[in-house]
GUMAR-766826 format. One line per 4 residues: number of its first residue (from 1); their letters; for each residue x, y, z of C-alpha. Coordinates in Angstrom, 1 decimal. Last residue first. Layout:
<recs>
NUM> a> X,Y,Z  ...
</recs>
This chain:
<recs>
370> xxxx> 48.8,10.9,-50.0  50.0,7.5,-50.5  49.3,7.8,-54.6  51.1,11.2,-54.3
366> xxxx> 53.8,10.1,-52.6  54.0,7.1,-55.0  53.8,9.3,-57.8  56.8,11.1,-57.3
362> xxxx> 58.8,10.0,-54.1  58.8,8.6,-50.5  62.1,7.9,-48.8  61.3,4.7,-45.8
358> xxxx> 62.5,5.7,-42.2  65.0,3.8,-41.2  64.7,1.9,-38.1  66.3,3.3,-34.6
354> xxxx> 69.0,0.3,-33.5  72.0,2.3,-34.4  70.6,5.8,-32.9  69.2,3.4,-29.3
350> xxxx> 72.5,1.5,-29.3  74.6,4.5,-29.5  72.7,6.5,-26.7  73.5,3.4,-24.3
346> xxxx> 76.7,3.0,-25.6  76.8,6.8,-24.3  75.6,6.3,-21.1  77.5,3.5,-20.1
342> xxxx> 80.7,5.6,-20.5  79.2,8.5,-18.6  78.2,5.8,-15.8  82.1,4.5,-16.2
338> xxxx> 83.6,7.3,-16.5  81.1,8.7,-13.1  82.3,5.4,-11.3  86.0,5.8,-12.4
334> xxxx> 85.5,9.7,-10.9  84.2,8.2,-7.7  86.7,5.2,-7.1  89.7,7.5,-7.8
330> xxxx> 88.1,10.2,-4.9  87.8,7.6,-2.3  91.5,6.4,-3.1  92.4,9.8,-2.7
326> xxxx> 90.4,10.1,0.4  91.8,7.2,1.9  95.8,8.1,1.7  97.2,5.0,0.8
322> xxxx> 99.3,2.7,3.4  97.3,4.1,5.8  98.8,4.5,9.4  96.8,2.4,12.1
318> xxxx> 95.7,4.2,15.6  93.0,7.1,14.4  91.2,3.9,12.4  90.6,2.4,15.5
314> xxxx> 88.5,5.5,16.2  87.0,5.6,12.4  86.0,1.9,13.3  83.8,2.6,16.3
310> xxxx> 82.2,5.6,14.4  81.1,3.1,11.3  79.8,0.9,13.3  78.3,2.9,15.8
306> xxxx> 79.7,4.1,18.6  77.6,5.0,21.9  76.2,1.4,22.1  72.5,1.3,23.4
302> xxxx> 71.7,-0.6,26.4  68.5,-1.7,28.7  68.6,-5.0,28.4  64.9,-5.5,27.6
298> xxxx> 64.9,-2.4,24.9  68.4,-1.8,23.6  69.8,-5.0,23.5  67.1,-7.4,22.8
294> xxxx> 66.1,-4.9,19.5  70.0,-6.1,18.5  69.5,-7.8,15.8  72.5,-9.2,14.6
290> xxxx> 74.4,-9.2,11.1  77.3,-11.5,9.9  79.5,-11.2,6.6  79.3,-13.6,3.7
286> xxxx> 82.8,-13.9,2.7  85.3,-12.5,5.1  82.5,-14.7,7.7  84.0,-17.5,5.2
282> xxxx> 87.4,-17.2,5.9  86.4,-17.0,10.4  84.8,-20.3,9.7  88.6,-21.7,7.9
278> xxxx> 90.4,-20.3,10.6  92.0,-17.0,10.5  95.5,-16.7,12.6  97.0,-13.6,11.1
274> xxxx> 100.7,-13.1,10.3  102.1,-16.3,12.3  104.1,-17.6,9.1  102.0,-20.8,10.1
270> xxxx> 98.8,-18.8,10.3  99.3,-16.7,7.1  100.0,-19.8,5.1  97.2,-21.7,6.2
266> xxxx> 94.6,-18.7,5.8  96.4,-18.3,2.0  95.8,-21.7,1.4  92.4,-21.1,2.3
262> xxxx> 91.7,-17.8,0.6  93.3,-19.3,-2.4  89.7,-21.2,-4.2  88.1,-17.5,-3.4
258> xxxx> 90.0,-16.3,-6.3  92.1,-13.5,-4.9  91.0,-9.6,-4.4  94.2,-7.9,-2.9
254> xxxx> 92.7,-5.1,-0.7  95.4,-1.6,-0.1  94.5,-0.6,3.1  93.9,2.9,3.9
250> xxxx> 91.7,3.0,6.5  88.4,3.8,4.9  89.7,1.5,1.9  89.4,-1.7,4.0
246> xxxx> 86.6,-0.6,6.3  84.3,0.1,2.5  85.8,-3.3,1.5  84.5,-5.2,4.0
242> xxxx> 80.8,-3.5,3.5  80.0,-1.1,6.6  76.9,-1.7,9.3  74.9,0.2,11.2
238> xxxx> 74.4,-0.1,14.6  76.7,-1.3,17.3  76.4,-5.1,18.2  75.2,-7.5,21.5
234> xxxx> 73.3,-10.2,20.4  71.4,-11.2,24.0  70.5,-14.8,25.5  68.9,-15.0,28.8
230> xxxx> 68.9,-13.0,32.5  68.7,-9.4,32.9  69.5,-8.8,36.2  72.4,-6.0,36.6
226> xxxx> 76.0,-5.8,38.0  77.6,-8.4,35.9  75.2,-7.5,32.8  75.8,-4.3,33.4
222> xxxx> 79.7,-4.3,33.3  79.9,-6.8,30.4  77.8,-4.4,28.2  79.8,-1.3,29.6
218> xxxx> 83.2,-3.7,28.7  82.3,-3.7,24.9  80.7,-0.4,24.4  84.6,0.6,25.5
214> xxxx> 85.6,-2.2,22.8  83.3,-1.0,20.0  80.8,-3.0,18.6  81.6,-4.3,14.8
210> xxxx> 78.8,-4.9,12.4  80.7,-6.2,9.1  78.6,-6.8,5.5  80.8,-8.6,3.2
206> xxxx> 81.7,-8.3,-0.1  82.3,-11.2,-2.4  83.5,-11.7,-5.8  87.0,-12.1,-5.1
202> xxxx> 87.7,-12.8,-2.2  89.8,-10.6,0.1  93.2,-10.3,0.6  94.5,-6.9,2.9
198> xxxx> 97.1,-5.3,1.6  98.8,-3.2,4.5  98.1,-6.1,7.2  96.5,-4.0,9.9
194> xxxx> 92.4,-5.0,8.7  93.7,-8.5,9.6  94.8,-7.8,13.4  92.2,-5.3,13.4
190> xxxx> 89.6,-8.6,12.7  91.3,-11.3,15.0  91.2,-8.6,18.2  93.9,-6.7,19.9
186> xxxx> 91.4,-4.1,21.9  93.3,-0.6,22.1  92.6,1.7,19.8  89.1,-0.2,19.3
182> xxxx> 87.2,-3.2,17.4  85.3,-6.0,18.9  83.5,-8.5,16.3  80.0,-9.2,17.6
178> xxxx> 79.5,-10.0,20.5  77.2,-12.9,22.0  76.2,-11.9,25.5  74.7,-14.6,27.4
174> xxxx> 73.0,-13.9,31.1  72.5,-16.9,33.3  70.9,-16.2,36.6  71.1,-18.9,39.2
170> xxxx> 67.9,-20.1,40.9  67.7,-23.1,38.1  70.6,-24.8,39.1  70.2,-28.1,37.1
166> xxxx> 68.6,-26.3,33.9  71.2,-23.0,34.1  73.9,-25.8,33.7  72.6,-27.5,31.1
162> xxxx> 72.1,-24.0,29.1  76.1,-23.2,29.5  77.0,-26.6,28.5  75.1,-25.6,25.2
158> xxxx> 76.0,-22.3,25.0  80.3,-24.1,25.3  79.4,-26.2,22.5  78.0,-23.3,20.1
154> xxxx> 81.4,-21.6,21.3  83.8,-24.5,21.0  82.0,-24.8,17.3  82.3,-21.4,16.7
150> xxxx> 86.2,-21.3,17.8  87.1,-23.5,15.5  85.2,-26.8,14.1  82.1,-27.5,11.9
146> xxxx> 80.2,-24.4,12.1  76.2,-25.0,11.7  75.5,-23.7,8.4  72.0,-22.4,8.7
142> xxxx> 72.8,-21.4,11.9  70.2,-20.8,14.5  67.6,-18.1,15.3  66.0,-17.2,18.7
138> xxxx> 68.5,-14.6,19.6  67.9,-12.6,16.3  69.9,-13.1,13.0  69.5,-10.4,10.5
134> xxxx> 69.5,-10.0,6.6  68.8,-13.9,6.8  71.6,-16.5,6.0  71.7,-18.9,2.8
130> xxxx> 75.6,-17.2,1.6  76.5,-19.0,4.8  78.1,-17.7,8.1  77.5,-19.2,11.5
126> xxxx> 75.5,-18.4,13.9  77.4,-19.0,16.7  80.2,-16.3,15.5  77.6,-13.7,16.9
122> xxxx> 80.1,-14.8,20.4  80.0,-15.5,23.8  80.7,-14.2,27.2  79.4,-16.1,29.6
118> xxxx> 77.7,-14.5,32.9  77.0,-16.3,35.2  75.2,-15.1,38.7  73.9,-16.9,42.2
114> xxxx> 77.1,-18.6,43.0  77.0,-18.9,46.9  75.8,-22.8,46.9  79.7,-23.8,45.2
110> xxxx> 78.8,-27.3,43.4  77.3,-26.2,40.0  79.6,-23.2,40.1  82.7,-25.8,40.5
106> xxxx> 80.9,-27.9,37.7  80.3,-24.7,35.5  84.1,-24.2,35.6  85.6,-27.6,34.8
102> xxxx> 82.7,-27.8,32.0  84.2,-24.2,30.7  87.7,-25.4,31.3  87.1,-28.4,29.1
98> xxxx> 85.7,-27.0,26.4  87.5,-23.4,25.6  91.0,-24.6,27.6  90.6,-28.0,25.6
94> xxxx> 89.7,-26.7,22.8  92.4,-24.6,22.4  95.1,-26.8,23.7  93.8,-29.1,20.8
90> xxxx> 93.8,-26.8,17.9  97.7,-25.3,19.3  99.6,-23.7,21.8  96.7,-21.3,23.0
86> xxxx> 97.4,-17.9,21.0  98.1,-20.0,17.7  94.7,-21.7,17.6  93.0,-18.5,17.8
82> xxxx> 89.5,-17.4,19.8  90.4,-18.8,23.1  87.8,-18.7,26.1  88.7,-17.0,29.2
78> xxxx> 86.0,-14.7,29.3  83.4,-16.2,32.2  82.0,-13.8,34.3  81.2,-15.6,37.8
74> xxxx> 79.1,-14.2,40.4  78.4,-15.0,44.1  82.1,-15.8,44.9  82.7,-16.7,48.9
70> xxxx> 86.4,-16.1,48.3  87.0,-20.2,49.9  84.2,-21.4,47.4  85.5,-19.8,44.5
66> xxxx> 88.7,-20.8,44.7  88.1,-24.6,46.3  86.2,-24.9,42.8  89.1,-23.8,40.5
62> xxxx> 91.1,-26.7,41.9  89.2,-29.1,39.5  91.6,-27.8,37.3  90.7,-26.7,33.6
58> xxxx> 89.8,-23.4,34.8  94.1,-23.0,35.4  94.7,-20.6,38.8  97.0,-17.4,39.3
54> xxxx> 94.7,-15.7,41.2  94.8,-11.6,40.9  93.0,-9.7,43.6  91.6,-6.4,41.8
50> xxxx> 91.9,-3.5,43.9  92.9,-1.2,41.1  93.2,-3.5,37.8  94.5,-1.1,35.6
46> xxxx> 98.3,-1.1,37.4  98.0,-5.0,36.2  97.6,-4.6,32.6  100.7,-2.1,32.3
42> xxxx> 102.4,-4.9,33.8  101.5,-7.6,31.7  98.8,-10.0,33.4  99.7,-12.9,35.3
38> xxxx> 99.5,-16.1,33.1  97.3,-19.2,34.0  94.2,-16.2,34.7  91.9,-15.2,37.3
34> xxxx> 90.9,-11.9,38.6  88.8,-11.8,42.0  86.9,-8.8,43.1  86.0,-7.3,46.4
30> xxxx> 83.2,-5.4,47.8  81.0,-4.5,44.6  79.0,-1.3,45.1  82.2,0.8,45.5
26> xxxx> 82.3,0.4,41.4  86.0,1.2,40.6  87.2,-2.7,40.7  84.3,-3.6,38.5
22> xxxx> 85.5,-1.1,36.0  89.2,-2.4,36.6  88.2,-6.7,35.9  85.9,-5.7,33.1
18> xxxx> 89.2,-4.1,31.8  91.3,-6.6,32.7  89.0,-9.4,30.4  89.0,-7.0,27.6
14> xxxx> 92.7,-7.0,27.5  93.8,-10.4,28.3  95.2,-11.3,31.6  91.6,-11.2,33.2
10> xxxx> 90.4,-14.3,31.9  88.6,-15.1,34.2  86.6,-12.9,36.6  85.1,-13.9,39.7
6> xxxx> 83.1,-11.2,41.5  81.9,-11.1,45.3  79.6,-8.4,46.4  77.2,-8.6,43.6
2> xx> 74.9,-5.6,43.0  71.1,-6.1,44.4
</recs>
């Protein structure tokens, strides 16, 4: 049975309008209800069809009399920060992720119409560690539990999230933790690094990226809104790229630094308000992330059109390379061929200077041997 009343927050960023407009556009769903402390930019706001926007704050106990006076039956949650410097500060952060969630699950705790949540999260959950597995599936935790940031207000935020589906049991939870969202349009931590012209990475390290598109992005929020599955679900493209595969495939010029400057550099970057990396989101640079997404695809019922690779070729078609990729592409395969040629050939000098010398047999003695 679709929803007929649908609470939105968050819908004065991009992804969160987006929802916000698809749900607008589906006649199944009779009225929907954006809210947001800042009205949405203007171009944001001719999206949203029929959307009502409500200026409200989660934080506020006020957010209750919302959803009870509109009658809400389902609640996406998406108004949870993801950068320090886009919510005034560490402690504005948290408190808008933390508090506002609590705030809100209290309200849907108390309001008898809610009979959906859906919170979305984030793969960021899990960590990132040079211990993790090839994969992480729903049932897995971090083997480095994140100490602060956004994946600690996100691990704390599941957990709330879990109390809540415990005390109103007939509500159905669904959980989508993203991966990293990439598109043309999406304004994301990661494009807002893979933008810089030289990119700094680590030296030493290489990092596997699974990115889900942002149009993949706001189907997956759309079904789960509209649908039934209930539970925990990694949501991510197939296929993966190394970091500096999406570096060079874009044109980027990477700057590999000792991995001691990476968070200096993260400090630096943040107060010159370049890129806003905290120190979790330096080591995912690191040691990449990977999800299973078997969930996805065969109990929620959706496979991502883009893959990796494809959803980062379109953002790709928006950012003009500082080097053209396919020369740099073509430099790193002729110095791989030297350097196998070059290999080769110490190879074939080591086996002439290491051959032993065959003793010169003479005269009598190669007659007495004979």
């Amino acid at each position: 049975m679709p929803p007929a009343v649908v609470l939105v927050t968050g819908v004065s960023r991009w992804l969160g309008g987006a929802l916000a407009a698809e749900l607008a556009a589906d006649p199944s769903v009779e009225r929907v209800l954006g809210v947001d402390t800042v009205p949405p930019r203007p171009e944001v706001m001719r999206r949203l069809g029929r959307t009502e926007f409500v200026r409200a704050d989660i934080r506020n106990p006020l957010i209750s009399k919302v959803i009870a006076a509109a009658g809400v039956d389902t609640v996406v949650h998406m108004n949870i920060s993801s950068t320090p410097g886009g919510s005034g500060g560490r402690t504005s952060m948290k408190e808008l992720n933390v508090i506002g969630t609590m705030q809100l699950l209290a309200a849907c705790q108390r309001v008898p119409s809610v009979r959906r949540l859906v919170l979305k999260s984030t793969s960021a959950v899990y960590g990132a560690s040079p211990r993790d597995p090839a994969v992480f599936t729903e049932t897995m935790q971090a083997r480095r539990v994140p100490g602060g940031g956004f994946a600690k207000d996100s691990l704390d935020i599941e957990g709330y999230v879990r109390s809540f589906a415990r005390r109103r049991p007939e509500v159905g939870v669904a959980v989508l933790r993203f991966t990293n969202f990439i598109g043309p349009r999406i304004d994301s931590l990661l494009t807002g690094f893979l933008r810089l012209p030289v990119v700094p990475t680590a030296l030493g390290f290489d990092a596997r990226v699974q990115l889900l598109h942002e149009d993949d992005a706001v189907a997956v929020l759309a079904k789960a809104t509209t649908g039934e599955f209930t539970g925990t679900v990694n949501v991510g493209a197939q296929g993966t790229v190394l970091l500096s595969q999406a570096i060079r495939r874009l044109g980027r010029v990477p700057l590999p630094l000792p991995e001691q400057a990476m968070a200096p550099l993260g400090r630096l970057t943040r107060q010159a308000r370049i890129t806003d990396y905290s120190p979790e989101q330096l080591r995912f640079l690191n040691f990449g992330r990977v999800v299973d997404t078997r969930v996805l695809r065969e109990e929620f019922g959706y496979t991502p059109r883009y893959t990796t690779a494809e959803a980062l070729a379109d953002y790709g078609r928006t950012v003009v390379p500082v080097v053209d990729p396919r020369a740099v592409g073509a430099l790193l395969s002729t110095a791989g061929s030297l350097a196998g040629r070059a290999a080769g050939l110490v190879g074939a000098l080591g086996s002439v200077t290491a051959r032993p010398e065959e003793p010169r047999v003479t005269g009598l003695r190669a007659v007495r041997d004979a």
